[in-house]
C-alpha positions, 0 to 999 in steps of 0.5 A: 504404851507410855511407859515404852514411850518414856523408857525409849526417850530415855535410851534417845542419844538426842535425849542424852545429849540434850539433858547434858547441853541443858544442864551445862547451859544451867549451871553456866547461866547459875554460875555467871548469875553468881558471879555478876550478883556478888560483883555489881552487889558489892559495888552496889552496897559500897554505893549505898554506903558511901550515899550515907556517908554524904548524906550524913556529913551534909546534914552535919554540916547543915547543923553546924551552919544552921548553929552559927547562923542562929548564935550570929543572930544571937549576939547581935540581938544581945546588943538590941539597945531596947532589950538590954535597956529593959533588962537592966530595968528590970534587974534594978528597978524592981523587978519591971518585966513588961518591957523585958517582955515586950522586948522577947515578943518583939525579937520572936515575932521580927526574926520567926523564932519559935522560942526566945528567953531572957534569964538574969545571971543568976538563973532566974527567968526574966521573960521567955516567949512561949511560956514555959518552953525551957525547963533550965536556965542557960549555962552560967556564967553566960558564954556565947555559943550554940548547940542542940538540946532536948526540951519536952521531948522534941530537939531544939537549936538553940543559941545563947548570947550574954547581954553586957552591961559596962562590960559586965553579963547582967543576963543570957538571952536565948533564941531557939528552933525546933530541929525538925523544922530547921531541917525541914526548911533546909533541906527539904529533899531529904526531910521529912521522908527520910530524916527525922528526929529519934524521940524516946522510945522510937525503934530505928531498924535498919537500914535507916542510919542514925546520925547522932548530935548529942543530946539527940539522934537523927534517923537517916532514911534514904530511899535504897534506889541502888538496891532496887534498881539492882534487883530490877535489873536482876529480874530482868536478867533473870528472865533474859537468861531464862529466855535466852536459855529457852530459845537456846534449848529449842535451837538446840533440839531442832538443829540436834534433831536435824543432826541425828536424824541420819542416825535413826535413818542408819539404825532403821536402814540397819534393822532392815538388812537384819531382816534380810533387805540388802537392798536399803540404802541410806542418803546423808549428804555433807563431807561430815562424821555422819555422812561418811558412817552413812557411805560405810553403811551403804558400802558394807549394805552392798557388800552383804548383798553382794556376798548373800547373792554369792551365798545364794547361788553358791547354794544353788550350785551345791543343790544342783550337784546334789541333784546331779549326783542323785540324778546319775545314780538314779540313771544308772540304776533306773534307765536301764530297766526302763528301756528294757521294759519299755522296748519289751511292750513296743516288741510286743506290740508288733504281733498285737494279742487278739485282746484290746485290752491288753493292747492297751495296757502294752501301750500305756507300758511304753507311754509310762516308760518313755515318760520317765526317761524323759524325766531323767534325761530332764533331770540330768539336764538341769543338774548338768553345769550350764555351758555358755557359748557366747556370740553376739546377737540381737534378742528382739530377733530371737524374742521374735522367733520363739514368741510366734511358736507359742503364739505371744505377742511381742513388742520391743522399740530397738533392737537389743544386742547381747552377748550371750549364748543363743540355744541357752537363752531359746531354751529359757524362752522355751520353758518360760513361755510353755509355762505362761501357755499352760497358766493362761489355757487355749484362749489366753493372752500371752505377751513377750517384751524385750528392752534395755535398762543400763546395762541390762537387757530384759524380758519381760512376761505376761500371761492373762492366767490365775497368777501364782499363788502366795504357797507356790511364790515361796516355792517357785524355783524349787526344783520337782515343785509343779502345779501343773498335771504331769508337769515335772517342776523343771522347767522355772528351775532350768530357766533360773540356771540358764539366767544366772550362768549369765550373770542375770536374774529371774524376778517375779513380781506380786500382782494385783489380783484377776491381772495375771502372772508377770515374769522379768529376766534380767541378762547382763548386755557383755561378757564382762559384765556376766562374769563380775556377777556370776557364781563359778560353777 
């Protein structure tokens, strides 16, 4: 069952349709995707690279303010009278360093200087506060200036100041801090999180960025907000596309559905005419491609019917003539040795044998004999063209007058006036209502009703007998098909030809079981429209 269900799902058009609208809806959701992550990335990384860029120059700048800021410091504390006073005791009264040392400690504690150092101009320290924080003396001879350098693994600013004396360099005072605390006090938006100073041996992966200020290297992290708040905004449009492709596919599926829908209808409407109801129509309402295939169908359905009713009675009348032929030679070849067997015993029975059997057996004779001539004179009938001669009249009145013959009650509401022929139409009555007598016996029920559909005037039987069987329901028009005891299955066959010389119909309904047997004749109410429906004959 499922394998069936998936193959028909398969051959679906809605099926087809859909898995091309969802793939293009896919590849143009990837396509657009594509196109906007490659554009607002590259936008993105140049963002992100021109932030580096500005943070890297702003942190340059910060060391070089931080250096002439430090190296100002360092030329006016060269000039502190108390410092240079105890240096140049120091140098020439034998080597005195308590002042000189008092002195640093004093500069390093008044101005928060993490180091501070005194070196006389041959390279030999004099007083440095922490002891010891400098391996090497300052550059000599003593130049004013500032710089970065790198002293037991960790990056120091440094400023160094000639100390003068009578215009001369008699010492090289130092004052130093550490890097990372510079950076810490000065920009603490940046530092310590995402600038730091890169020690030996410390790996930097991208893509944090190294700003180098020989002898040391600082690493630059900033938080990548551009690239986050990309790919947030890629998750989210990620499941906009994917939602909005969601609804867009049950939107889809819904209002195709609703589309196609008269395409299942036609192809089932279609299965049925091949079944031989012509009678299906299909109902697709709007001005559009599937409404108007829907009226070409009905179209092409009514005509189809219409061509198999013509096909039908054009068979009818080829059954009729074959049965006329047949019926003629049979005539010819038969009635005359009937009559003349049938007038030898009714001659006979004028002078009656002594014998009563005999007298019966000459009287069975003759009741045979008329019998089927009757037969043929009924055959002959039938097979003969019906010929209309039509007159207006009313058919309540004439339902009337034939119903009472076979005892039915009639009913009709208003007079019913056709145009029809009157005898052809009494004699339809006649064979319609001795059947219906036959079925329901001497105590049953039989019922005549006349009305008015349209354009069409019907009589409508009913009889309180057994109903027509399923075998004689296929067989019931069919002429010489009898189920009644000496019936000649005629008499159905005779009516259907007197209805459709008019242009009408005979229908017998199915049933419910115990409620009878139901007849409908159809007659068309003028001339006109008879002979838009009627087959030549």
């Amino acid at each position: 069952m499922i394998p069936k269900a998936l193959a028909a799902l398969r051959r679906s058009l809605l099926t087809r349709v859909l898995v091309a609208l969802l793939a293009a809806l896919l590849l143009g959701i990837g396509v657009l995707f594509v196109s906007l992550d490659s554009f607002v990335s590259s936008h993105f990384h140049r963002l992100r690279a021109e932030q580096l860029d500005r943070s890297s120059d702003e942190v340059r700048r910060f060391v070089a303010n931080e250096g002439r800021q430090l190296l100002n410091l360092a030329l006016l504390l060269a000039q502190d009278a108390d410092l240079n006073q105890s240096t140049f005791y120091h140098l020439f009264l034998a080597g005195e360093r308590e002042h000189p040392l008092a002195a640093v400690e004093r500069i390093a504690q008044t101005f928060a200087l993490e180091a501070v150092g005194l070196w006389d101009a041959a390279g030999h320290p004099i007083a440095v506060v922490p002891a010891p924080t400098f391996a090497a003396a300052p550059e000599l001879p003593p130049t004013a200036g500032s710089r970065l350098i790198e002293e037991n693994g960790r990056a120091w600013l440094v400023a160094d100041a000639p100390l003068l004396r009578e215009g001369q360099p008699i010492a090289v005072l130092r004052i130093a801090r550490p890097l990372g605390n510079a950076l810490a006090a000065g920009l603490p938006a940046l530092y310590p999180a995402a600038l730091r100073v890169v020690e030996p041996g410390m790996s930097v992966e991208p893509p944090t960025e190294r700003i180098s200020l020989p002898p040391v290297t600082l690493a630059l992290n900033l938080p990548d907000t551009a690239n986050e708040a990309l790919a947030s905004a890629k998750r989210v449009f990620t499941v906009l596309l994917l939602g909005g492709g969601a609804v867009m596919a049950v939107f889809m599926v819904l209002y195709l559905r609703r589309q196609l829908r008269p395409l299942t209808t036609l192809a089932d409407a279609a299965a049925a005419i091949g079944r031989g109801d012509f009678g299906h129509r299909v109902t697709a309402a709007g001005d559009t491609e599937v409404g108007r295939l829907a009226e070409a169908f009905n179209a092409m359905a009514a005509d189809l019917a219409q061509l198999r009713e013509m096909e039908r009675r054009l068979a009818h009348q080829e059954q009729l003539s074959a049965i006329g032929r047949v019926a003629a030679r049979v005539a010819h070849d038969i009635n005359n040795p009937l009559t003349v067997i049938a007038n030898t015993a009714q001659l006979a029975l004028k002078s009656p044998p002594t014998d009563p059997q005999r007298v019966e057996d000459l009287h069975r004779i003759v009741h045979h004999g008329e019998r089927c001539m009757r037969t043929l004179e009924l055959l002959l009938d039938y097979a003969r063209p019906v010929r209309i001669h039509a007159q207006r009249f009313d058919l309540a009145e004439l339902a009337h007058s034939v119903g009472g013959r076979w005892q039915a009650s009639v009913s009709n509401g208003t007079p019913v006036t056709v145009e029809a022929d009157p005898l052809q139409i009494e004699q339809l009555l006649d064979n319609l209502l001795a059947n219906a007598r036959a079925a329901a016996g001497p105590g049953g029920k039989l019922s005549l009703a006349v009305g008015q559909a349209g354009r069409e005037a019907q009589l409508v039987i009913d009889d309180s007998g057994p109903g027509f069987s399923a075998a004689a329901r296929a067989r019931l028009f069919e002429p010489f098909h009898t189920t009644k005891t000496g019936g000649t299955g005629l008499g159905l066959a005779s009516a259907l030809a007197i209805a459709r010389a008019h242009g009408g119909d005979i229908e017998v309904p199915e049933m419910p079981a115990g409620a009878g047997a139901r007849v409908i004749v159809r007659l068309p109410l003028t001339a006109q429209a008879r002979e838009k429906v009627a087959a030549p004959r």
